[in-house]
Each structure stands twice: as C-alpha cells, then as structure tokens.
Backbone atoms as SQL, in Angstrom:
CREATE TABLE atoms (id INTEGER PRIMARY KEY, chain TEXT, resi INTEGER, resn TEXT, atom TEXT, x REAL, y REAL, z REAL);
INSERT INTO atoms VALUES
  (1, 'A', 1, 'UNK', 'N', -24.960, -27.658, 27.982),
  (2, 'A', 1, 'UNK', 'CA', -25.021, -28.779, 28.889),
  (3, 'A', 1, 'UNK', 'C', -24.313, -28.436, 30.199),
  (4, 'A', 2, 'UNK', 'N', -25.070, -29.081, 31.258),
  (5, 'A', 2, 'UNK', 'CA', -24.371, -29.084, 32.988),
  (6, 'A', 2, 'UNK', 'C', -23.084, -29.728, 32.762),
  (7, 'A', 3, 'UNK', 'N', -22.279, -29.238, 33.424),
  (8, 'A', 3, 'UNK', 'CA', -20.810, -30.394, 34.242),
  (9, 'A', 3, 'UNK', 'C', -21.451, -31.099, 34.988),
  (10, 'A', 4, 'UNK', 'N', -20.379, -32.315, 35.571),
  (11, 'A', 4, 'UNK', 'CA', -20.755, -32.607, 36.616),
  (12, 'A', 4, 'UNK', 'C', -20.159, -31.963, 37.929),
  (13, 'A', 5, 'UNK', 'N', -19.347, -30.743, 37.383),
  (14, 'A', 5, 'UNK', 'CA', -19.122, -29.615, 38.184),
  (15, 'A', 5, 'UNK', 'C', -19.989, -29.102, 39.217),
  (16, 'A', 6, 'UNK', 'N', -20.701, -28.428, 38.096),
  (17, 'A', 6, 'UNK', 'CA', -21.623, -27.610, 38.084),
  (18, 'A', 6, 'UNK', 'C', -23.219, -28.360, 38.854),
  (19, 'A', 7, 'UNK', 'N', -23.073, -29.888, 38.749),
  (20, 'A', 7, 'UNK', 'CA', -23.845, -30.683, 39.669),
  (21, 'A', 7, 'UNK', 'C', -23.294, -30.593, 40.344),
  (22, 'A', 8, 'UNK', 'N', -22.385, -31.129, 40.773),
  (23, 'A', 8, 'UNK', 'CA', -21.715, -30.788, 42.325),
  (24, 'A', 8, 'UNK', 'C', -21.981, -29.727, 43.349),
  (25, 'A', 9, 'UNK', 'N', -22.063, -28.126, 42.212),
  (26, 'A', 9, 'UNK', 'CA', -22.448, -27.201, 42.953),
  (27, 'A', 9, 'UNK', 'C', -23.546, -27.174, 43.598),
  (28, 'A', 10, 'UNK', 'N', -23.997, -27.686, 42.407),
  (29, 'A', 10, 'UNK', 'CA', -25.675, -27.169, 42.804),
  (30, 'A', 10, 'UNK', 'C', -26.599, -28.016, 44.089),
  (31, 'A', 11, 'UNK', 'N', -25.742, -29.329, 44.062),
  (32, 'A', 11, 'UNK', 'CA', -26.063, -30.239, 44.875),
  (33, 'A', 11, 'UNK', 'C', -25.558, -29.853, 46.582),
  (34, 'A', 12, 'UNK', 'N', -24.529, -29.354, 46.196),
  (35, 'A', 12, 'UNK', 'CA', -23.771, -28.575, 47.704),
  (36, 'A', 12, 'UNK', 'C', -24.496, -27.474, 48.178),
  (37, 'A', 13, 'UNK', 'N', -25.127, -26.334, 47.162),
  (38, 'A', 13, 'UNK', 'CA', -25.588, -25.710, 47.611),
  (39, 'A', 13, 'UNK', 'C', -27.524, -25.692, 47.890),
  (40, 'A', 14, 'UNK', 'N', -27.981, -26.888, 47.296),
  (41, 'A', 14, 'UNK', 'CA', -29.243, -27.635, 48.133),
  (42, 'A', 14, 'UNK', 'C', -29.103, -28.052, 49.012),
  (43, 'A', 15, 'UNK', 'N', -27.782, -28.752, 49.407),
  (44, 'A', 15, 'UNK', 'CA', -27.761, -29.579, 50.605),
  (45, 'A', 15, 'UNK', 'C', -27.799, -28.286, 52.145),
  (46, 'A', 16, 'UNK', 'N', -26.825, -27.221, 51.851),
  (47, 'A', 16, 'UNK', 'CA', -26.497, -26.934, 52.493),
  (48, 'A', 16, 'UNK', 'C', -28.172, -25.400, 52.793),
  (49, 'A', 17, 'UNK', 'N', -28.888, -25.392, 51.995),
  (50, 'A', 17, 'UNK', 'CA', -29.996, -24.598, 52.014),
  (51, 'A', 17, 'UNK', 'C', -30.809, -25.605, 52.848),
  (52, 'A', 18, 'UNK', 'N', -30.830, -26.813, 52.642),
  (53, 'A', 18, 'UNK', 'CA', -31.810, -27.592, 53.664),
  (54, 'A', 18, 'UNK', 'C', -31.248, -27.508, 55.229),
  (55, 'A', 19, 'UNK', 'N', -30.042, -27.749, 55.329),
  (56, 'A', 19, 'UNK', 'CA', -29.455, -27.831, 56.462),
  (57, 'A', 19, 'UNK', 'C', -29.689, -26.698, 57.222),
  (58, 'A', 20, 'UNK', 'N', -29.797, -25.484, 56.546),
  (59, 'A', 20, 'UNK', 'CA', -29.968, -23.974, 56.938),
  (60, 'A', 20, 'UNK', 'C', -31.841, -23.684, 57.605),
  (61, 'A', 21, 'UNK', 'N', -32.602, -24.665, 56.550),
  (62, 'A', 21, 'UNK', 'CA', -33.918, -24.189, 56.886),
  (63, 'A', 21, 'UNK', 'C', -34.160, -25.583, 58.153),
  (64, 'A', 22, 'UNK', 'N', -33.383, -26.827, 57.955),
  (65, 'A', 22, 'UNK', 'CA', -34.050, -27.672, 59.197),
  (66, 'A', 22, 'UNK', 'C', -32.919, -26.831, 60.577),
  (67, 'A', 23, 'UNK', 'N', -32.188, -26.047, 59.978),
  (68, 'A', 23, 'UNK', 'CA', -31.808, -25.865, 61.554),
  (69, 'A', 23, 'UNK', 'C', -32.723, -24.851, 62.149),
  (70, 'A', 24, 'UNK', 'N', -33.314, -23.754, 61.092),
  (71, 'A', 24, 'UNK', 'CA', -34.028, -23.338, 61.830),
  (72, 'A', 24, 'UNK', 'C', -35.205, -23.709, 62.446),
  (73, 'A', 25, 'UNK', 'N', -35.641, -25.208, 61.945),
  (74, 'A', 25, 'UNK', 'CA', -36.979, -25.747, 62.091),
  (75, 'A', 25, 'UNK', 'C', -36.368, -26.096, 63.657),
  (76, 'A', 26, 'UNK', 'N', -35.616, -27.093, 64.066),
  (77, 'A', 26, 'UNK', 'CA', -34.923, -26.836, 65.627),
  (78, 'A', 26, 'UNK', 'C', -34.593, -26.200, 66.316),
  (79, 'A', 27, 'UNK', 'N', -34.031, -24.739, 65.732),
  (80, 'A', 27, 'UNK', 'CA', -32.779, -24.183, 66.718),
  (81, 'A', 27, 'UNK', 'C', -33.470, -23.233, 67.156),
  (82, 'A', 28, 'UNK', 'N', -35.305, -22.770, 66.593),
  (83, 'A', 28, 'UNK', 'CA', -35.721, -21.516, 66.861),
  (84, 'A', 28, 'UNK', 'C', -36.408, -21.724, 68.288),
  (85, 'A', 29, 'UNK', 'N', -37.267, -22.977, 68.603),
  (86, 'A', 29, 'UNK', 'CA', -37.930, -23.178, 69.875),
  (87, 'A', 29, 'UNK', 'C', -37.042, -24.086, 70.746),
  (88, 'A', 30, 'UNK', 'N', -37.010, -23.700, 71.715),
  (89, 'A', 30, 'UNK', 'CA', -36.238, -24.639, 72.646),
  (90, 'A', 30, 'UNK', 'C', -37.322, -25.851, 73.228),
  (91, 'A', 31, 'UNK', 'N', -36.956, -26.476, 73.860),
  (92, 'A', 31, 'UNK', 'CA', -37.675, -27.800, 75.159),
  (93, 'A', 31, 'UNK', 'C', -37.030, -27.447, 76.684),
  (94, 'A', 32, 'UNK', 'N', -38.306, -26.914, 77.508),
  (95, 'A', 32, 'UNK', 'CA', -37.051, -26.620, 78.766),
  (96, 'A', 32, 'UNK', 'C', -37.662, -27.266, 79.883),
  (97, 'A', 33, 'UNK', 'N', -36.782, -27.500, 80.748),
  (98, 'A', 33, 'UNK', 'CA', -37.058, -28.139, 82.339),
  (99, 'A', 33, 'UNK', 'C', -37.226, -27.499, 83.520),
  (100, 'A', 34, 'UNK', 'N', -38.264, -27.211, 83.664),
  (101, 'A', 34, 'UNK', 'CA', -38.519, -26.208, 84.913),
  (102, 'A', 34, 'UNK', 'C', -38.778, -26.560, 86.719),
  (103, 'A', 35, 'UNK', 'N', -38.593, -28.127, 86.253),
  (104, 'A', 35, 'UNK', 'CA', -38.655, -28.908, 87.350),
  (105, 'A', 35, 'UNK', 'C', -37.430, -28.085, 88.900),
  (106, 'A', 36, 'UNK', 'N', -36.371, -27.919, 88.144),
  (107, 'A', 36, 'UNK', 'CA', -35.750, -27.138, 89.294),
  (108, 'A', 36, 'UNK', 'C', -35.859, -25.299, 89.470),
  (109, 'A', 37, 'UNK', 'N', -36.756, -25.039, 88.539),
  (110, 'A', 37, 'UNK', 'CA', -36.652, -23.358, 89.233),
  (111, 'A', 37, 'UNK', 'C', -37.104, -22.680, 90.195),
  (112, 'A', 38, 'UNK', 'N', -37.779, -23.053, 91.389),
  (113, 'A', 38, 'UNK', 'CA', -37.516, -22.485, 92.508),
  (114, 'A', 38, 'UNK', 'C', -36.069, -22.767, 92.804),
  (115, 'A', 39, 'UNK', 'N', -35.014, -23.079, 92.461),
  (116, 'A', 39, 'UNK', 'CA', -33.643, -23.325, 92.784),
  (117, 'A', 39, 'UNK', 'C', -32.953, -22.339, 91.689),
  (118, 'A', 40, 'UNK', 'N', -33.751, -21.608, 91.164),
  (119, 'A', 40, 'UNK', 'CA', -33.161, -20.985, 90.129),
  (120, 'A', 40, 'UNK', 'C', -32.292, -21.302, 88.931),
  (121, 'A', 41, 'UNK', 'N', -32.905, -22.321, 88.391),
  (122, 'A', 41, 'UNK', 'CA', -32.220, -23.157, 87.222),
  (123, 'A', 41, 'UNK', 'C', -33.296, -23.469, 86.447),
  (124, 'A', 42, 'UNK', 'N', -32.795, -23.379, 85.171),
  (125, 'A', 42, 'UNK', 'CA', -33.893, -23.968, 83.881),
  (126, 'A', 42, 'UNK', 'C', -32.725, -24.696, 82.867),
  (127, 'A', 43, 'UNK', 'N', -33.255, -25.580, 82.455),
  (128, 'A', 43, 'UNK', 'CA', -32.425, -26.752, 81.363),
  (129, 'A', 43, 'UNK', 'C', -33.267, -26.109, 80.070),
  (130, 'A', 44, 'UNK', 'N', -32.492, -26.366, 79.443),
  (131, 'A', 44, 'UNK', 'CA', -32.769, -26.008, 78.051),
  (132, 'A', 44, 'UNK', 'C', -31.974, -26.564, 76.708),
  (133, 'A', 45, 'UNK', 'N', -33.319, -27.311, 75.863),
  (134, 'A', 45, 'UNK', 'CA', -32.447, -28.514, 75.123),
  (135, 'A', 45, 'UNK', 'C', -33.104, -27.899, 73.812),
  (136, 'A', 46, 'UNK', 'N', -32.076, -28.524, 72.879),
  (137, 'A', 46, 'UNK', 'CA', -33.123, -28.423, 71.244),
  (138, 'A', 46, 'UNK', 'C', -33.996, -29.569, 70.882),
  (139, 'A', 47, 'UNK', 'N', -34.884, -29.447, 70.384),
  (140, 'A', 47, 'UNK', 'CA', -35.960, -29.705, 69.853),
  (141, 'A', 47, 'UNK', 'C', -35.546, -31.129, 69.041),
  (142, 'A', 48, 'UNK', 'N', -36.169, -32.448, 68.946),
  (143, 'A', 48, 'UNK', 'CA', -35.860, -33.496, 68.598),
  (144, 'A', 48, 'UNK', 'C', -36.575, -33.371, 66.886),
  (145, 'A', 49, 'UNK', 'N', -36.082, -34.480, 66.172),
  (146, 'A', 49, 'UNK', 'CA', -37.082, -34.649, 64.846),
  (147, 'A', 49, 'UNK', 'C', -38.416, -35.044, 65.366),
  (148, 'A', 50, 'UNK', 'N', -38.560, -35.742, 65.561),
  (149, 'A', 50, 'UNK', 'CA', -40.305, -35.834, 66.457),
  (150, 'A', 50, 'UNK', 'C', -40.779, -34.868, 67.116),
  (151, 'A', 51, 'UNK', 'N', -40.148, -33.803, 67.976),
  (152, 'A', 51, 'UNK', 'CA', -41.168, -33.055, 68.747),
  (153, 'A', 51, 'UNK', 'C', -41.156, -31.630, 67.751),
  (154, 'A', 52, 'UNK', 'N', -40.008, -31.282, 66.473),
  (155, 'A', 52, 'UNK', 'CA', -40.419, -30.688, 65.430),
  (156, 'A', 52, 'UNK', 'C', -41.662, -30.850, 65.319),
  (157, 'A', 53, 'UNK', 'N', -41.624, -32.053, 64.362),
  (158, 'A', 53, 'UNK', 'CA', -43.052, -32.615, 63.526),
  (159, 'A', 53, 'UNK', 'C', -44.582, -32.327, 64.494),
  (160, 'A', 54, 'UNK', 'N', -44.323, -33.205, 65.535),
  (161, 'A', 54, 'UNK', 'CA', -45.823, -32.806, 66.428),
  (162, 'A', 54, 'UNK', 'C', -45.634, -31.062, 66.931),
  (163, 'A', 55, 'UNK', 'N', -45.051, -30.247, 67.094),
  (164, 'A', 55, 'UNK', 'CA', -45.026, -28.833, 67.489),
  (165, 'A', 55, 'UNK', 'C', -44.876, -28.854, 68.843),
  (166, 'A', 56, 'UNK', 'N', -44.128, -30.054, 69.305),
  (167, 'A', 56, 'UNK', 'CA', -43.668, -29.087, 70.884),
  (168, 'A', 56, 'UNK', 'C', -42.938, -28.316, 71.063),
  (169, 'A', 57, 'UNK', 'N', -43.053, -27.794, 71.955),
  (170, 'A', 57, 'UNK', 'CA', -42.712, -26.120, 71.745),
  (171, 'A', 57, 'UNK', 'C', -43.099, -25.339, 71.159),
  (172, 'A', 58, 'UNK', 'N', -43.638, -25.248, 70.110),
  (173, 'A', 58, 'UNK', 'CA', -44.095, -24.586, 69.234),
  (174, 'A', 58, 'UNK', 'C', -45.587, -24.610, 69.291),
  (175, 'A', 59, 'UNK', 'N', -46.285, -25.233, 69.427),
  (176, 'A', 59, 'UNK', 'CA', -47.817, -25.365, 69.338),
  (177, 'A', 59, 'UNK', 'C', -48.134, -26.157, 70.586),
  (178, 'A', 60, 'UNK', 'N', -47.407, -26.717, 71.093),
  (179, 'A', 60, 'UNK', 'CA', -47.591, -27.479, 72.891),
  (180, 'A', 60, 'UNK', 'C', -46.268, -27.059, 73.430),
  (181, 'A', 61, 'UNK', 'N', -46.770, -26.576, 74.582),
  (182, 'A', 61, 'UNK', 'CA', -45.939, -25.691, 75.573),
  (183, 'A', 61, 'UNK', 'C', -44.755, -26.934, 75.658),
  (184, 'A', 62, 'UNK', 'N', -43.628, -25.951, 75.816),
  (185, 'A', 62, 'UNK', 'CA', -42.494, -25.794, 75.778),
  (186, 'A', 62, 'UNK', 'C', -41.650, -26.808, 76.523),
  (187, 'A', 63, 'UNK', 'N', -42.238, -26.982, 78.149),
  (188, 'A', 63, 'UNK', 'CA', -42.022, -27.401, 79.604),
  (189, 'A', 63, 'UNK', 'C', -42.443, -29.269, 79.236),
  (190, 'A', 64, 'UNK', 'N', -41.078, -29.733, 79.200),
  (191, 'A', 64, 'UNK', 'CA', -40.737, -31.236, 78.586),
  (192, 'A', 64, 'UNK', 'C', -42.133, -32.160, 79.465),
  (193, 'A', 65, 'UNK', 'N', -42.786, -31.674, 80.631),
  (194, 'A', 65, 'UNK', 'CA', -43.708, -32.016, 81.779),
  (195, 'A', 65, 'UNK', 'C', -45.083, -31.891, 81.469),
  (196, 'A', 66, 'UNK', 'N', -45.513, -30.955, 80.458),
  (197, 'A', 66, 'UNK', 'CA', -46.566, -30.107, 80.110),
  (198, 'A', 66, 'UNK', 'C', -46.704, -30.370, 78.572),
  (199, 'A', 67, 'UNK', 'N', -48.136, -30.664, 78.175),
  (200, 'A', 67, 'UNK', 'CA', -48.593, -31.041, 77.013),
  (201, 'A', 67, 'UNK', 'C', -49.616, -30.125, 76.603),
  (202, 'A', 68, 'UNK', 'N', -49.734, -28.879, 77.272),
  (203, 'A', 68, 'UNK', 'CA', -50.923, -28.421, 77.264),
  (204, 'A', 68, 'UNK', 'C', -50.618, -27.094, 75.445),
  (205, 'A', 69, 'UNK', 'N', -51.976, -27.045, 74.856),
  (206, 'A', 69, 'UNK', 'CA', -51.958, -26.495, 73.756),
  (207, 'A', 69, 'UNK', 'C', -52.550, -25.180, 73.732),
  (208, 'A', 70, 'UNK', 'N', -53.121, -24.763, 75.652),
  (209, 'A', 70, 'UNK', 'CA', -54.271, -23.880, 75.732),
  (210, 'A', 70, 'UNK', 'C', -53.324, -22.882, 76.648),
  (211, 'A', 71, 'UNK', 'N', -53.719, -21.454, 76.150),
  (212, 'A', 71, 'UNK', 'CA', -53.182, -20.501, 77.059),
  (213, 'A', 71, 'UNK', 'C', -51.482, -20.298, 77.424),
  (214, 'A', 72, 'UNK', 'N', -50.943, -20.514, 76.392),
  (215, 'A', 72, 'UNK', 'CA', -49.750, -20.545, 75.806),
  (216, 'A', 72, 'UNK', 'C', -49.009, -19.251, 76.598),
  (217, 'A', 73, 'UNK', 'N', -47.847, -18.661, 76.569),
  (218, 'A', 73, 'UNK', 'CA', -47.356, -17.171, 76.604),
  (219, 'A', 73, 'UNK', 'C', -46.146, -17.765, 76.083),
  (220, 'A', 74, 'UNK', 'N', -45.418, -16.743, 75.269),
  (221, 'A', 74, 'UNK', 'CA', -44.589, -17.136, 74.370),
  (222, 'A', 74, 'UNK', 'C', -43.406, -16.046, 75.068),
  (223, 'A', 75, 'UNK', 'N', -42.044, -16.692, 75.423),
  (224, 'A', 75, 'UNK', 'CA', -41.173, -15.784, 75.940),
  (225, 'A', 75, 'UNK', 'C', -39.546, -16.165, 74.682),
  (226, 'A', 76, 'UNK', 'N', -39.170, -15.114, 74.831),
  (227, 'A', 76, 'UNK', 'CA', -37.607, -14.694, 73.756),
  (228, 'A', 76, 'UNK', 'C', -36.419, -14.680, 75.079),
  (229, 'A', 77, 'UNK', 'N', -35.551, -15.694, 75.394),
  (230, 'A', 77, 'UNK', 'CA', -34.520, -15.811, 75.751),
  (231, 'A', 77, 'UNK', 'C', -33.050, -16.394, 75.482),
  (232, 'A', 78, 'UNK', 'N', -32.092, -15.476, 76.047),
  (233, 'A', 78, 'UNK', 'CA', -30.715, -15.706, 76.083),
  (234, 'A', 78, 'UNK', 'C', -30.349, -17.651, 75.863),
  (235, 'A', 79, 'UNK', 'N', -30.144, -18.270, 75.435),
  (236, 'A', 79, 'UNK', 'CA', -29.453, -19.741, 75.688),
  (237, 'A', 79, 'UNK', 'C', -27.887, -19.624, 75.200),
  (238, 'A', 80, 'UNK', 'N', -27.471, -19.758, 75.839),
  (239, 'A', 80, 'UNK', 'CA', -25.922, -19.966, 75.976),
  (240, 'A', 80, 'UNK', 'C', -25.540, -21.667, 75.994),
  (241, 'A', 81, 'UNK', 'N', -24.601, -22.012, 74.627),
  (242, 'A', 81, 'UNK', 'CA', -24.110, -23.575, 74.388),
  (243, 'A', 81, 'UNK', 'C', -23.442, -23.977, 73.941),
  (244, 'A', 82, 'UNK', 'N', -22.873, -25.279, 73.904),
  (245, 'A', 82, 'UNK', 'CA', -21.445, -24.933, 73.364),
  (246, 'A', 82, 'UNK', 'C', -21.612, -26.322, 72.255),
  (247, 'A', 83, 'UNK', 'N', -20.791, -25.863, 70.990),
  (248, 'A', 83, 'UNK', 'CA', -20.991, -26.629, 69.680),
  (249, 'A', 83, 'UNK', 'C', -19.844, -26.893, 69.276),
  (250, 'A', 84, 'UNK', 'N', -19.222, -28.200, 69.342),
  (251, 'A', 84, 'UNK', 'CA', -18.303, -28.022, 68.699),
  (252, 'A', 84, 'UNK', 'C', -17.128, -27.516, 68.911),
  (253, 'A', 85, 'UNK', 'N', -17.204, -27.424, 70.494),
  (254, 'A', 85, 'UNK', 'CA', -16.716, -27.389, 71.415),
  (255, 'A', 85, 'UNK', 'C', -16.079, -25.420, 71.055),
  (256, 'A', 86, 'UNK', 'N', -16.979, -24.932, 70.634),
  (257, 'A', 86, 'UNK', 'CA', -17.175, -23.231, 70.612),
  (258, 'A', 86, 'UNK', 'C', -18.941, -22.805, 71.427),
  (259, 'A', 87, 'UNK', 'N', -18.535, -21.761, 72.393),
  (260, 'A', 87, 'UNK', 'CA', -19.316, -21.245, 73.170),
  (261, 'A', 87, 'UNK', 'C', -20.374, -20.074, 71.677),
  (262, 'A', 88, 'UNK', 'N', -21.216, -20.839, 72.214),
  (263, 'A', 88, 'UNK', 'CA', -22.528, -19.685, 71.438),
  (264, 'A', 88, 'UNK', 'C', -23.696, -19.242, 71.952),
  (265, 'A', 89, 'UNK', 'N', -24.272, -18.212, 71.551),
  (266, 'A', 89, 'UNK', 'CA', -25.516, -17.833, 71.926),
  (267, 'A', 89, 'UNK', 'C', -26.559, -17.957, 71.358),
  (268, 'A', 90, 'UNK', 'N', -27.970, -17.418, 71.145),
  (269, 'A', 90, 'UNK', 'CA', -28.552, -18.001, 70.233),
  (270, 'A', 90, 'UNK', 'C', -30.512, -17.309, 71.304),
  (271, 'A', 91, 'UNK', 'N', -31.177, -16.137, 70.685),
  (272, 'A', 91, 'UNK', 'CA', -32.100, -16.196, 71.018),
  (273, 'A', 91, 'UNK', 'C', -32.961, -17.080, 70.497),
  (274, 'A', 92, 'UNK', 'N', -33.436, -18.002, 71.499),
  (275, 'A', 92, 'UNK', 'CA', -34.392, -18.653, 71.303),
  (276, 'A', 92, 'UNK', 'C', -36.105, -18.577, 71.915),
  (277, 'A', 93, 'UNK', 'N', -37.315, -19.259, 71.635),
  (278, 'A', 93, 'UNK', 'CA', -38.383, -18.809, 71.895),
  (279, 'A', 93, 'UNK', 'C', -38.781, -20.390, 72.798),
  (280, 'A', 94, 'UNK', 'N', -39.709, -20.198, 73.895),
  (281, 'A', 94, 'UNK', 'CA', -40.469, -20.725, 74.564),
  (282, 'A', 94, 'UNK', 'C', -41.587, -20.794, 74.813),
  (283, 'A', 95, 'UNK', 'N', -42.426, -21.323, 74.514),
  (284, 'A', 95, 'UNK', 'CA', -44.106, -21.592, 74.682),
  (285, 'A', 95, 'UNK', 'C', -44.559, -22.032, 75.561),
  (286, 'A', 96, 'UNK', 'N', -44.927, -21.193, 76.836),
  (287, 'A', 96, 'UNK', 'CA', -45.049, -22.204, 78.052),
  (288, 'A', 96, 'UNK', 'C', -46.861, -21.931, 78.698),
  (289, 'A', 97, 'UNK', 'N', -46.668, -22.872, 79.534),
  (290, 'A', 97, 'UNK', 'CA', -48.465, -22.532, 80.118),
  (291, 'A', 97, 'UNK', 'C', -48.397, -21.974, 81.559),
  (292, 'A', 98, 'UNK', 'N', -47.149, -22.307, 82.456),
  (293, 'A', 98, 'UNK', 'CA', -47.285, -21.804, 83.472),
  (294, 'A', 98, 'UNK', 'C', -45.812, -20.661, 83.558),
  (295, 'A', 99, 'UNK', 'N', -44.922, -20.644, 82.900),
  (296, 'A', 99, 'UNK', 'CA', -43.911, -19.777, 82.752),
  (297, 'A', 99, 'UNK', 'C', -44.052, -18.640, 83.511),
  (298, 'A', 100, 'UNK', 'N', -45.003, -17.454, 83.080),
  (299, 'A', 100, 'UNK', 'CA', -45.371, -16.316, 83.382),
  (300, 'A', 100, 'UNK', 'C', -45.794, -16.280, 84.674),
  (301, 'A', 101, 'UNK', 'N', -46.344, -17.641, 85.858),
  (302, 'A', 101, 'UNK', 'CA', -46.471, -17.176, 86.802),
  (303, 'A', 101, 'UNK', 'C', -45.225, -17.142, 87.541),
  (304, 'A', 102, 'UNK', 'N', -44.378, -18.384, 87.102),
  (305, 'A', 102, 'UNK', 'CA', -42.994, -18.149, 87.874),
  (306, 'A', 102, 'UNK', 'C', -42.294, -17.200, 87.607),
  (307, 'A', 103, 'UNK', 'N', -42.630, -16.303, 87.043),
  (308, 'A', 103, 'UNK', 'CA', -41.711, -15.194, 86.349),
  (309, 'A', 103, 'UNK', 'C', -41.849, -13.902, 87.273),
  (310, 'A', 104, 'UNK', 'N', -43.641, -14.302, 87.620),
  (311, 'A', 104, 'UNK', 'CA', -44.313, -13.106, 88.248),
  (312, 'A', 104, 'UNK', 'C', -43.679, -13.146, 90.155);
C-alpha cells in the first residue's frame, strides 16, 4: 500500500512536471511590438493562456499588430528579463510576417 507520503510525492512531482511543460508551452514563443523599431526598440512579452491556445506566435505571427498565418519567417533571439526580481535570459522564437524586411 501507498503512504500518504508517498502521495504527497507523487502529487508534487505531477504538479511540478506540469508547471515545467506549461512553461514551456509560454516561455518558448514570445509576443513582440515592433511599433517602435525604426527607433530601434522591440518589446517583448510572454505569451498569455489564450494566445497559447489560439497559436499566436506560434502559428499567427508573432507582431501583437499582425494576425497574419501566411508567409511566416521564424527568428531565435536573445530576451533578457527579470523574474523575481533575478535578471535572466532565455532564447526565445518569433514568428513574424514582416520581421525579415526590417532586418534587411
């Protein structure tokens, strides 16, 4: 027979396996604001429970402005943030439709 130890464990260590796979369901695509980059600035936020579920970012470009699902380019960048009031990094991915020309 289980403890209720041994529930305990097992319950801590489900909890904490979900927490591990929904962070990656957020923490892997960003949402970014490109409204100011000719000023050379981009905002960059995580991903809400709703825009998980529908795939923004992920399957609709990236750019909080832009809904588009066609002609995607997918870029891997630096985000620098602070959690918890500790500085972190964290490559994250972007799905954008016009990205690549401002890049160019």
């Amino acid at each position: 027979m289980f403890s209720s130890k041994d529930n305990l464990t097992t319950n801590f260590l489900l909890n904490e396996t979900r927490r591990s796979v929904m962070d990656q369901f957020y923490k892997e695509y960003c949402i970014c604001d490109l409204s100011n980059y000719p000023n050379q600035q981009l905002a960059l936020r995580w991903r809400t429970k709703l825009e998980v579920i529908s795939g923004k970012g992920e399957l609709i470009c990236s750019n909080k402005n832009c809904s588009s699902k066609d002609s995607l380019t997918s870029w891997e960048i630096n985000f620098k943030y602070s959690e918890n009031g500790q500085s972190l990094n964290s490559f994250v991915k972007l799905n954008t439709f016009f990205f690549y020309d401002l890049m160019s």
